[in-house]
C-alpha positions in Angstrom: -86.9 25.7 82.0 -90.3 24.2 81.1 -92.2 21.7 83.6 -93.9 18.2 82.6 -95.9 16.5 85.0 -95.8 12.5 84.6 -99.0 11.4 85.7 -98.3 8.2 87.3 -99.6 6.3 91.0 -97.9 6.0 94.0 -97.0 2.3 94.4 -95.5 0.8 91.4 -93.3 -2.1 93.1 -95.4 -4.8 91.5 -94.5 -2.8 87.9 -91.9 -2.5 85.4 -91.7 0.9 84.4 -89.1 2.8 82.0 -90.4 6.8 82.1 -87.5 7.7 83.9 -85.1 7.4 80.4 -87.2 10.2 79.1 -85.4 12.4 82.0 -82.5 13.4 80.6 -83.2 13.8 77.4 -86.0 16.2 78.5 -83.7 18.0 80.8 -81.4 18.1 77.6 -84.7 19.6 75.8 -85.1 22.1 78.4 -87.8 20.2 80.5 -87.7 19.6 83.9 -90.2 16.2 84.6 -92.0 16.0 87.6 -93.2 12.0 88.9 -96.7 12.9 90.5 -99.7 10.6 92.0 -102.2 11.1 89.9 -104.5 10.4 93.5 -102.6 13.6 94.8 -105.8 15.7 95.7 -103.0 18.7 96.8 -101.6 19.2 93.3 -102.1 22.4 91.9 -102.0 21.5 87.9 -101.5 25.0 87.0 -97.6 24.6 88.2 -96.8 22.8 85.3 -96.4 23.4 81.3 -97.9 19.9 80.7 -99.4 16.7 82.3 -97.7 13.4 80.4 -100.1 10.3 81.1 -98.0 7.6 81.5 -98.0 5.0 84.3 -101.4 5.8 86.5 -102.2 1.9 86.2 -104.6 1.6 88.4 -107.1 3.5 86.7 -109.4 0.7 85.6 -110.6 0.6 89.2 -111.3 4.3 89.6 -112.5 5.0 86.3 -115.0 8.3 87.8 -112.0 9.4 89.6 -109.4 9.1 86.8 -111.9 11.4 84.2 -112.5 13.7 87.0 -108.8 14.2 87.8 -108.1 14.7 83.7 -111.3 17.2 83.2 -109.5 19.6 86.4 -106.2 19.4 84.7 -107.6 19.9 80.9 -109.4 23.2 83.2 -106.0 24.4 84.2 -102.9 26.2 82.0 -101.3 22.8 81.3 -101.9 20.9 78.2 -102.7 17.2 78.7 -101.2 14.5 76.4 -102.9 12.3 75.4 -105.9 14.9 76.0 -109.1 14.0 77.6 -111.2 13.5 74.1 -108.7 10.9 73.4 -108.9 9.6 76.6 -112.8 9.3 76.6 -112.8 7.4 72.9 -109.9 4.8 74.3 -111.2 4.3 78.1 -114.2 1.8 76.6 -112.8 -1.0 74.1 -116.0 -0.2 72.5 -113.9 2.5 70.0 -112.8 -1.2 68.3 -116.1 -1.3 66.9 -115.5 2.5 65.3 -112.3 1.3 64.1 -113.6 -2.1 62.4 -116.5 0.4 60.6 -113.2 2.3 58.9 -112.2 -1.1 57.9 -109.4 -2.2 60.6 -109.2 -5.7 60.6 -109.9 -6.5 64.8 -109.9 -9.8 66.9 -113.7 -11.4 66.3 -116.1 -9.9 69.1 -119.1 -10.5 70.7 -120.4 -7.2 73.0 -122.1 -7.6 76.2 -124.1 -5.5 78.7 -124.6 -8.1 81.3 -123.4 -11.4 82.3 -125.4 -14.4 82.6 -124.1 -17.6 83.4 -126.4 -19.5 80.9 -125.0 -17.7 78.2 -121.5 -19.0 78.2 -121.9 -22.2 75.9 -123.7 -20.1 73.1 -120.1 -18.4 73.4 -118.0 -21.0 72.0 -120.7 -22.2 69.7 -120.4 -18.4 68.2 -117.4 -18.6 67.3 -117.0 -22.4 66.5 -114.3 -22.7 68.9 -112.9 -24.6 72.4 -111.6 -21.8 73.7 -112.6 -18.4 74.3 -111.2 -14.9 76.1 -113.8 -12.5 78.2 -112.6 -9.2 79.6 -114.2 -6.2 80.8 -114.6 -3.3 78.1 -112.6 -1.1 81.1 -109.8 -2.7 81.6 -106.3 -2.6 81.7 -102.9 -4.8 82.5 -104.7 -7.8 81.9 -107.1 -7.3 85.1 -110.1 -10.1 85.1 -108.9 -11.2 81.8 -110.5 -14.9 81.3 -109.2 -17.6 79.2 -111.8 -20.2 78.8 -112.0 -23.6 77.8 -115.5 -25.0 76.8 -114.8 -28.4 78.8 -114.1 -26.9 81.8 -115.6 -23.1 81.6 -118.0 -23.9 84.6 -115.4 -24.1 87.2 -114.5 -20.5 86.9 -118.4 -19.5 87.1 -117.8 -17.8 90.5 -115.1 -15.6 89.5 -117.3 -14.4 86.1 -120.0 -13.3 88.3 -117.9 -11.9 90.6 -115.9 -9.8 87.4 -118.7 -8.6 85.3 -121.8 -8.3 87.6 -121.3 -4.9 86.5 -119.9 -3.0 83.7 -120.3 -4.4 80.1 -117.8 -6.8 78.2 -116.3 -8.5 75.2 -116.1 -12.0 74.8 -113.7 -13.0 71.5 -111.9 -16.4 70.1 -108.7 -17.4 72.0 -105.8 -16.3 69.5 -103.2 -18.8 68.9 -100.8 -17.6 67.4 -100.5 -15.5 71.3 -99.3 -18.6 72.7 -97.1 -20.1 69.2 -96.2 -16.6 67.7 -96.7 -13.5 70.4 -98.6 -10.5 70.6 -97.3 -7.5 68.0 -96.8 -3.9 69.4 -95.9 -1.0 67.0 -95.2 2.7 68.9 -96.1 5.8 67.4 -95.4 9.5 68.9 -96.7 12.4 67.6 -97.9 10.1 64.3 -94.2 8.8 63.7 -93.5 5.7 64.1 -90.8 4.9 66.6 -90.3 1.1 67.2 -91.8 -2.5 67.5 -92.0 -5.5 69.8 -93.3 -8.8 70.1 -94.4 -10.0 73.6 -94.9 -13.8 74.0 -96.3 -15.1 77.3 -94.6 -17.5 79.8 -95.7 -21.4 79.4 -99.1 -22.2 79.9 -100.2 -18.2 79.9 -101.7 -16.7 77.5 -100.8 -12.9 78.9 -97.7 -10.8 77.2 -97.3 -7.9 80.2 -94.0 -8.3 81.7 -95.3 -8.4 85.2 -97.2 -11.7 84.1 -93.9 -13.7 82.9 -94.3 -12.4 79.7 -90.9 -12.1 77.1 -89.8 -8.7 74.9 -87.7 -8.5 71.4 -87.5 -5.6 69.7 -87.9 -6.5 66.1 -87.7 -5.3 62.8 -91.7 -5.3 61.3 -92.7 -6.8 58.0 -94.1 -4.5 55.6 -97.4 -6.0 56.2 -97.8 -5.5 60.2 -96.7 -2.2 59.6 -99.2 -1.4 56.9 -102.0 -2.1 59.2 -100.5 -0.1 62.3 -100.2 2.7 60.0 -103.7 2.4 58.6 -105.2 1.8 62.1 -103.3 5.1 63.3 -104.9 7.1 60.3 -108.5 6.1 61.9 -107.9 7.5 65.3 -110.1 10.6 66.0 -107.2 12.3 66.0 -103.3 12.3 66.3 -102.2 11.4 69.6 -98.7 12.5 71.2 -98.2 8.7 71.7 -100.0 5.5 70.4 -99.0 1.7 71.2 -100.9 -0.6 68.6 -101.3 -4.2 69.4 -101.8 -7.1 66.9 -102.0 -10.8 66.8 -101.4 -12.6 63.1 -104.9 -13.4 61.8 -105.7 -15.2 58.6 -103.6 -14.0 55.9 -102.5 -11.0 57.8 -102.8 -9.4 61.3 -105.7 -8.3 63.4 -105.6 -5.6 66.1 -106.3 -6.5 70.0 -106.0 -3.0 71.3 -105.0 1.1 70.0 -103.6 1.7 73.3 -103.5 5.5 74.0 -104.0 6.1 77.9 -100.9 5.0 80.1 -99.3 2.1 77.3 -96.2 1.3 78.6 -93.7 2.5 75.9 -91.0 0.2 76.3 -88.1 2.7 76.2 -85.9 0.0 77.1 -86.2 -1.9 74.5 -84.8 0.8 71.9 -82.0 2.6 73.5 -83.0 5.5 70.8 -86.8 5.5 71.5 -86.6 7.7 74.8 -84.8 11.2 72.3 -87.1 9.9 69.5 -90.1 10.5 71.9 -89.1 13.5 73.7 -87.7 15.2 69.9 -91.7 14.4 68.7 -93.0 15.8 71.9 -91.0 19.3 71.6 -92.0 19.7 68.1 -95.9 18.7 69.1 -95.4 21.9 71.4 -94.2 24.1 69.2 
């Protein structure tokens, strides 16, 4: 019997989290999973076959921490999927800029090294638009995630400066087709693709996470969605074990929002056949 590690946190109440369907068919597979706190200073890394980064979601607060935790493990006997290189390309949402070089169509941005206040009108004006979206380049489950309107952008002012007096961000158009269509997700392990969803938000929101009131449906992609998933996973430094790529519908076809390669949630439950799909591409990735 083989061991895997899932990397995930200790307090996940506020969380919907499906890693738990990959146990059987693991165990099936000749894996035993292990559900460890990726905080857990006592763990000895070496115990296990491999690490599987999957639900450690606060890691956007401990970003030091989190890198230092994945360089001991990537120093021990275990392998680490997704591994640290492809960590430290995904961490920063800077890697969209790599991607729109190799021609992937992303969400218009504007990058920032520091917030100022008297900048935030040239923002709209930028983009010819009323309303506009600011998040930190570190970020993840939607965490100070703005969505501004140029009438009334100065009443959130103190919760900007509270957000970015550090740290660099993005600033892009507000997407609507988020609010009237959804966001598009297409899953990938081991380079195969597995399955797709559309998230729409709950009325009045603009965010598709579950824990925000956001709505899933597994759906069948169009051709074209999927020929810019697939083109957007051939840019990637490399293969990942797993990949969750997000787009919005854009002009005459789709733009990406996010490659998602870190801890994605994976939605298992929305495919009753995605949880043998994963762990079959996994056991082959191992050899």
């Amino acid at each position: 019997m083989k061991h895997c590690a899932i990397l995930s946190m200790a307090n996940l109440e506020e969380f919907e989290v499906y890693d738990e369907l990959l146990d059987t068919p693991f165990l099936e597979a000749g894996w035993q999973t292990h559900t460890l706190d990726w905080h857990d200073k006592s763990i000895d890394w070496n115990a296990y076959d491999v690490v599987l980064i999957r639900s450690p979601w606060d890691y956007q607060q401990y970003e030091q921490e989190f890198i230092a935790v994945l360089e001991t493990i990537e120093a021990s006997t275990a392998i680490l999927e997704n591994d640290l290189a492809t960590v430290r390309w995904n961490i920063n949402k800077k890697y969209l800029q790599q991607l729109e070089q190799d021609q992937v169509t992303i969400v218009p941005t504007l990058w920032q090294q520091h917030f100022s206040a008297s900048e935030l009108a040239s923002y709209f004006e930028h983009f010819d638009t009323e309303q506009i979206v600011i998040k930190p380049c570190v970020s993840a489950n939607a965490d100070n995630t703005f969505w501004l309107h140029k009438h009334n952008f100065q009443d959130s002012l103190n919760a900007l400066e509270r957000a970015f007096t550090r740290g660099d961000f993005m600033v892009q158009p507000f997407m609507e087709h988020v609010i009237g269509e959804g966001e598009f997700s297409c899953f990938y392990f081991n380079g195969q693709y597995s399955h797709s969803i559309l998230k729409t938000p709950k009325q009045d929101d603009f965010r598709v996470q579950e824990e925000h009131g956001g709505r899933l449906a597994l759906i069948e992609p169009e051709a074209t969605l999927l020929a810019h998933a697939e083109h957007a996973l051939q840019q990637l430094p490399s293969i990942p074990m797993y990949a969750r790529l997000d787009f919005v519908r854009y002009q005459d076809g789709f733009a990406m929002m996010e490659a998602e390669l870190i801890e994605p949630s994976l939605y298992f439950n929305m495919d009753p056949t995605s949880p043998q799909r994963f762990v079959d591409c996994f056991v082959k990735r191992m050899g």
